[in-house]
C-alpha positions in Angstrom: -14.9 0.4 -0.4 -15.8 -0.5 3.2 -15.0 1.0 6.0 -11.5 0.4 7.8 -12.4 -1.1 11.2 -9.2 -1.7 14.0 -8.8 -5.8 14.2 -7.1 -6.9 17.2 -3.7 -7.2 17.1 -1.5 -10.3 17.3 1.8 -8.7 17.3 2.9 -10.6 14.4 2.7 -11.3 10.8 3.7 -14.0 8.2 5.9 -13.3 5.1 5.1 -15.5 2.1 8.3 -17.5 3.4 6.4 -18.4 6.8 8.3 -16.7 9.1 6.8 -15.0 12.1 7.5 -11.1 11.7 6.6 -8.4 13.7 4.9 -5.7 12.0 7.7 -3.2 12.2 10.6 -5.9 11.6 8.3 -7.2 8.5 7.9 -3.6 7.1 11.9 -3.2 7.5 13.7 -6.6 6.9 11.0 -7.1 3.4 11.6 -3.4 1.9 8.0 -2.5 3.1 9.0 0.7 3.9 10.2 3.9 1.7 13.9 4.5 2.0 16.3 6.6 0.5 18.7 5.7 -2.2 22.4 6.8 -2.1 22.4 8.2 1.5 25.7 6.6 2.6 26.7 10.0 2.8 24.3 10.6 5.6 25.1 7.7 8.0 23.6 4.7 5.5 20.2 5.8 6.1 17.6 3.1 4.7 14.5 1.7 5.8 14.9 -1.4 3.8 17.3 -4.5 4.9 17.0 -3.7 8.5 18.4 -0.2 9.2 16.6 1.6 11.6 15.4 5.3 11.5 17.8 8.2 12.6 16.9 9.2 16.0 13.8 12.1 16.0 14.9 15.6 16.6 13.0 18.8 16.4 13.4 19.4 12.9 10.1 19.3 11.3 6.5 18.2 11.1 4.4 16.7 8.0 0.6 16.3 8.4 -1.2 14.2 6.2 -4.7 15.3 5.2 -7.2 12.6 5.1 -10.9 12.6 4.6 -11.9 11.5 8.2 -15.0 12.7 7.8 -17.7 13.2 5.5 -19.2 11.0 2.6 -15.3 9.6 2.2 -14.6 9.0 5.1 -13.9 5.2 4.9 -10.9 6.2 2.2 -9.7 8.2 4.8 -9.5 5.4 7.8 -7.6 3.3 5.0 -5.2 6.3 5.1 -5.3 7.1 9.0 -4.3 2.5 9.0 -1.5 3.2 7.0 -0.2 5.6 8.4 0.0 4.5 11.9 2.2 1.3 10.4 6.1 1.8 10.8 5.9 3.1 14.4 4.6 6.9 13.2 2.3 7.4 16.0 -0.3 9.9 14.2 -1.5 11.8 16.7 -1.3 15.7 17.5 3.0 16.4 17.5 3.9 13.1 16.2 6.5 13.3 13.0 3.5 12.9 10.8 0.0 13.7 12.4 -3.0 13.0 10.8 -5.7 15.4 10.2 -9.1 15.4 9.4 -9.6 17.2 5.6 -13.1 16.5 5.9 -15.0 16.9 2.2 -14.4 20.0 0.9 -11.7 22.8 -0.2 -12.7 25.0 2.5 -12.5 22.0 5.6 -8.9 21.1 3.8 -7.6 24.9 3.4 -9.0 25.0 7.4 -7.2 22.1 8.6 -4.2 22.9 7.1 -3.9 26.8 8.2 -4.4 25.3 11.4 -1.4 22.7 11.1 1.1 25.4 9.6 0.2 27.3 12.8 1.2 24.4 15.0 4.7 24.1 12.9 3.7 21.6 10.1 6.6 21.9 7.2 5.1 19.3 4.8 1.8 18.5 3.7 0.9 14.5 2.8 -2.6 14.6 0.8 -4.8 15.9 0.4 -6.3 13.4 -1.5 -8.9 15.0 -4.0 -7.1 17.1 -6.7 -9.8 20.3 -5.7 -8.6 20.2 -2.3 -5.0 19.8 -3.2 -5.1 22.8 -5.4 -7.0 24.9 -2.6 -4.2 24.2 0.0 -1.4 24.3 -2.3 -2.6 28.5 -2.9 -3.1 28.7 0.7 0.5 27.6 2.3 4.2 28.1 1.4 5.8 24.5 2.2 5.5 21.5 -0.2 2.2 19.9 -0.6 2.2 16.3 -1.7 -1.0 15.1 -3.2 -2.5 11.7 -3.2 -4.1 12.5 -6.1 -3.4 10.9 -9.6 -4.1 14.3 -11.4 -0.7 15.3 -13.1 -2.4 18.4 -14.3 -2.1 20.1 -11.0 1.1 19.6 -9.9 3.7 22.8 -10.3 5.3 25.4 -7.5 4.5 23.8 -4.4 2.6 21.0 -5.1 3.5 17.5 -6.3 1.6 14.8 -7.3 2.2 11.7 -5.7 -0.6 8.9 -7.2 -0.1 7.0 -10.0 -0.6 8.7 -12.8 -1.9 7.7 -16.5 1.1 8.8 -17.5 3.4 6.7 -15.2 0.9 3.5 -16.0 1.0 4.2 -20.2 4.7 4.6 -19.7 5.9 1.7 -18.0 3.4 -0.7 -20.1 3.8 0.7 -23.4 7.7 0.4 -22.6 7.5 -2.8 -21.9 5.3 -3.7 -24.6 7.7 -2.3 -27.0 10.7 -3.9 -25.3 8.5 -7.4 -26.4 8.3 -6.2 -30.2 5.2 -4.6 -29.6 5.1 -1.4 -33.0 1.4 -0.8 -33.4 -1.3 -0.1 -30.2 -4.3 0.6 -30.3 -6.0 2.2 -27.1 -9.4 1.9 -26.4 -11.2 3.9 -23.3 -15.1 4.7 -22.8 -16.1 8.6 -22.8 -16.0 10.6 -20.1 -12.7 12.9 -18.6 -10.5 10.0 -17.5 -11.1 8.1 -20.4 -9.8 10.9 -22.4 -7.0 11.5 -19.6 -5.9 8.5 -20.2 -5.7 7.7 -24.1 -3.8 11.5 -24.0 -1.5 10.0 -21.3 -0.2 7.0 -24.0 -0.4 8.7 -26.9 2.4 11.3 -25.6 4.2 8.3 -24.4 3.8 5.8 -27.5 6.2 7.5 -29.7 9.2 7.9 -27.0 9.4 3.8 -27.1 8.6 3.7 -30.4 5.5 2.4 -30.8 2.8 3.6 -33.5 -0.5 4.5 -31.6 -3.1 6.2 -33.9 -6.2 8.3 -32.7 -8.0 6.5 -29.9 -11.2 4.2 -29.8 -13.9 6.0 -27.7 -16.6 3.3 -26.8 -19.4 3.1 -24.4 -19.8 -0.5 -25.0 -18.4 -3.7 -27.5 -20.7 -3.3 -30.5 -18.3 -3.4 -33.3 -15.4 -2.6 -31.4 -12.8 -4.6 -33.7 -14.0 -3.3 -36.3 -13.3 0.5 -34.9 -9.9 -1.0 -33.6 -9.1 -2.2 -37.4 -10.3 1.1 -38.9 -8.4 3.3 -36.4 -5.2 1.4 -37.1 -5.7 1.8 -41.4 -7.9 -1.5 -41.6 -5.5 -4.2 -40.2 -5.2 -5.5 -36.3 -2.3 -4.0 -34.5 -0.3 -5.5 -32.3 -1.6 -4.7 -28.7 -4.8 -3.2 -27.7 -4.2 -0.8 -24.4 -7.1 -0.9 -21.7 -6.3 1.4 -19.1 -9.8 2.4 -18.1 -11.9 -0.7 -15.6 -15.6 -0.9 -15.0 -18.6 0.3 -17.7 -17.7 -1.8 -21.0 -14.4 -2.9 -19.7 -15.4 -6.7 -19.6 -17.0 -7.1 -22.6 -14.9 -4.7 -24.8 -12.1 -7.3 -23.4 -14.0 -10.4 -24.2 -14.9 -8.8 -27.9 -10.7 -8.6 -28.7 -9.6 -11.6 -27.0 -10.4 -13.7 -29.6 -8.6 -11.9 -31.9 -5.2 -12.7 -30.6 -4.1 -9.6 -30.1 -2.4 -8.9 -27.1 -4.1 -6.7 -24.5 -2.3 -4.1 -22.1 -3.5 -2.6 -18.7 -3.3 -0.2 -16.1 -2.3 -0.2 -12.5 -6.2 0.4 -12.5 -6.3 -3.9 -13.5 -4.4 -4.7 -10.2 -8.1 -3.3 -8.4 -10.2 -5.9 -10.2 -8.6 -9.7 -9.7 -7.7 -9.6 -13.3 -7.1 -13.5 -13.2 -10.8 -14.5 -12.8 -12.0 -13.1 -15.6 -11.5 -15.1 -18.7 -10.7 -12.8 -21.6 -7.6 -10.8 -19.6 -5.9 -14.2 -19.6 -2.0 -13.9 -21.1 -2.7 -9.6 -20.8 0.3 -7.9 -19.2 -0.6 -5.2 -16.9 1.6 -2.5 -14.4 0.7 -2.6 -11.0 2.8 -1.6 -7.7 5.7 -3.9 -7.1 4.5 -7.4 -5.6 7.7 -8.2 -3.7 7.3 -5.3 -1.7 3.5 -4.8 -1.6 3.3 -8.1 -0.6 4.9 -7.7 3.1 3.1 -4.3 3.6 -0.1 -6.0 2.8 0.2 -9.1 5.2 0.9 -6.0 8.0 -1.6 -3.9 6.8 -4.3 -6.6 7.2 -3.3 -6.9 11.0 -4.7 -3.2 11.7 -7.6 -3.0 9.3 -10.1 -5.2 7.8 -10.2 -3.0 4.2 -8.7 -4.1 1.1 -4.9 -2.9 1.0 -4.7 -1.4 -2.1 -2.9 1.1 -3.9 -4.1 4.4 -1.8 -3.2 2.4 1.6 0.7 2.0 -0.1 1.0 5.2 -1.5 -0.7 6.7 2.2 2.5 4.8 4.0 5.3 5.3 1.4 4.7 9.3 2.1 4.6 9.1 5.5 7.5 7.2 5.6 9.1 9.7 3.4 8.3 12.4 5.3 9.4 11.1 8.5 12.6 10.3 6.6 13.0 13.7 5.7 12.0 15.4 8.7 15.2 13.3 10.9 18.0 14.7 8.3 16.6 18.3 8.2 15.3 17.7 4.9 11.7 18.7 4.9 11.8 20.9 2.1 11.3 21.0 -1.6 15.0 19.9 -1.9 14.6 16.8 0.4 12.0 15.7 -1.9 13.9 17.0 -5.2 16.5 14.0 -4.0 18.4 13.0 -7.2 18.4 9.7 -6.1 14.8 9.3 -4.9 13.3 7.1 -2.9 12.2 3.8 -2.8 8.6 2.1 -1.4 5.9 -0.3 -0.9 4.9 0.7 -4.5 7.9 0.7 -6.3 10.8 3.4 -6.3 10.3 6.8 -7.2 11.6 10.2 -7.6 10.1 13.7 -7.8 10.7 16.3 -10.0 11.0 20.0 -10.5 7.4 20.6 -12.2 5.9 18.7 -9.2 5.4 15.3 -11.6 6.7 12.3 -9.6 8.7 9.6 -12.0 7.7 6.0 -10.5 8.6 2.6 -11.3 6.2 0.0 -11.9 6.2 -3.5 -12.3 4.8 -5.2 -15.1 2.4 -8.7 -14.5 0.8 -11.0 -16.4 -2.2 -12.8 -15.9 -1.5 -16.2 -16.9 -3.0 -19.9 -14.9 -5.0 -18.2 -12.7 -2.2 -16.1 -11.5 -1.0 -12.7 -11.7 2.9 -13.5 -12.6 5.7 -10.8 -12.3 7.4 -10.8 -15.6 9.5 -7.2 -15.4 10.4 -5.9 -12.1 10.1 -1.8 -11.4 14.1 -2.2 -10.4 15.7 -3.4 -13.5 
């Protein structure tokens, strides 16, 4: 991923409906900003349809940890350009600084002794699963990770990235919902791979769908034939995908001619999934377009990276935090909300062992398009 460069600024930015926006009217008036549900109670807060924030007060400080430095760096700057989006101004004292986690537990543990010192309540990040761990041990306020690991989350630490979990649940739900019964899911070796064929098999039989053992492949060789065997020698239904890159391509190309209908993860929305031949009519989860879409058009106006899924999640914390931090609620119960919170990704809501329930929407890639065919908000 290249490095995020600052691009001049025109003050402005288009919405798909062509009119001129500026980047803090876009990010309220389109829902590109995380809100919280059912706070009438506390003066209609929202940061969607137009509401502004609360005014600041002293109570509280996040700090998100980003990898400023080191080998990661440029993942980092995409966090630091989202961050600064929404009027948070990142610097030393603002609602949410940003801080450099550099590239390894001890630089993140260092930084963020350092930040509880200065009075931060609430970590953001960081973004690795190690260093989240390390400064999770080393503080007593809520840590919220970046990182898509579920297995770390507990006690003070919650994980905030998209999860196999969340993307097997919302696609194998939806699949079911379509009369989806047997899935097969295919992944190449290695520890996500098996992350994520664990992640669906636990959530196959709570829609009701039959998933036997998965298909391990390192590449397409006589891959329909291991999907027939695995599912007792006849084609199921749907074959799930959820891991990009290696085989990926071809292992889509082999099934596509079999009809059989093939599912993704959020990890499809990284790839362009409508120029490649053989995903064409596959149904995918990805972060909610109607949303993304305005924080994307803004995000472009401050850096020349890709706005993808770590830029969205980056700003729907921070918002969050800030959020939390003007009603005295920058705690484990502000984020323990019952009715959560809604962002740039979709709408979400954290819970007690530190998992974070999100809401995806489902697309399908059909005409050279990526279509939205069930929204994350019913």
């Amino acid at each position: 991923m290249p490095k995020a460069r600052a691009k001049q600024s025109t003050g402005t930015a288009t919405c798909g409906a062509g009119a001129a926006l500026t980047r803090r009217r876009l990010l309220l008036g389109l829902g590109g900003s995380s809100a919280l549900f059912g706070l009438s109670g506390c003066g209609g807060l929202s940061l969607t349809g137009g509401d502004k924030l609360p005014p600041a007060n002293a109570v509280g400080q996040a700090v998100l940890l980003a990898p400023l430095s080191g080998p990661r760096a440029s993942l980092g700057q995409i966090m630091l350009a989202a961050a600064s989006l929404g009027g948070n101004s990142t610097t030393p004292g603002a609602e949410v600084a940003v801080v450099d986690a550099g590239d390894s537990d001890a630089s993140a543990v260092a930084a963020a002794k350092t930040a509880l010192a200065g009075g931060a309540r609430m970590f953001l990040g960081p973004l690795f699963s190690g260093q989240s761990r390390a400064v999770a041990a080393a503080v007593d306020v809520p840590v919220v990770s970046l990182s898509n690991d579920s297995s770390i989350a507990g006690g003070n630490l919650f994980v905030f990235g998209i999860t196999p979990q969340q993307s097997a649940k919302s696609i194998l739900g939806f699949a079911a919902s379509r009369g989806k019964r047997s899935v097969v899911t295919v992944v190449p070796p290695g520890a996500f791979g098996a992350l994520s064929a664990t992640a669906a098999q636990a959530m196959a039989a709570s829609v009701g769908i039959k998933m036997p053992a998965p298909v391990v492949a390192a590449s397409a060789a006589g891959l329909m034939d291991q999907i027939r065997a695995a599912n007792g020698g006849a084609l199921p239904d749907a074959v799930y995908l959820p891991v990009v890159g290696g085989p990926f391509e071809k292992q889509a190309a082999a099934i596509k001619p079999s009809g059989v209908q093939l599912l993704g993860s959020e990890q499809w929305a990284s790839i362009t999934p409508y120029r490649i031949g053989a995903l064409q009519d596959g149904w995918f989860t990805a972060p909610d377009p109607v949303g993304f879409e305005a924080f994307a058009t803004a995000f472009a106006e401050v850096s020349e990276a890709d706005p993808g899924v770590l830029a969205g999640l980056a700003f729907d914390a921070v918002e969050m935090a800030r959020i939390l931090g003007r009603i005295a609620q920058q705690d484990r119960k502000g984020l323990l909300r019952e009715a959560g919170f809604d962002g740039v990704v979709g709408p979400y809501r954290f819970q007690k062992d530190g998992q974070c329930s999100r809401g995806l929407a489902i697309l399908s890639v059909t005409n050279g398009a990526n279509n939205l065919i069930g929204s994350p908000r019913g």
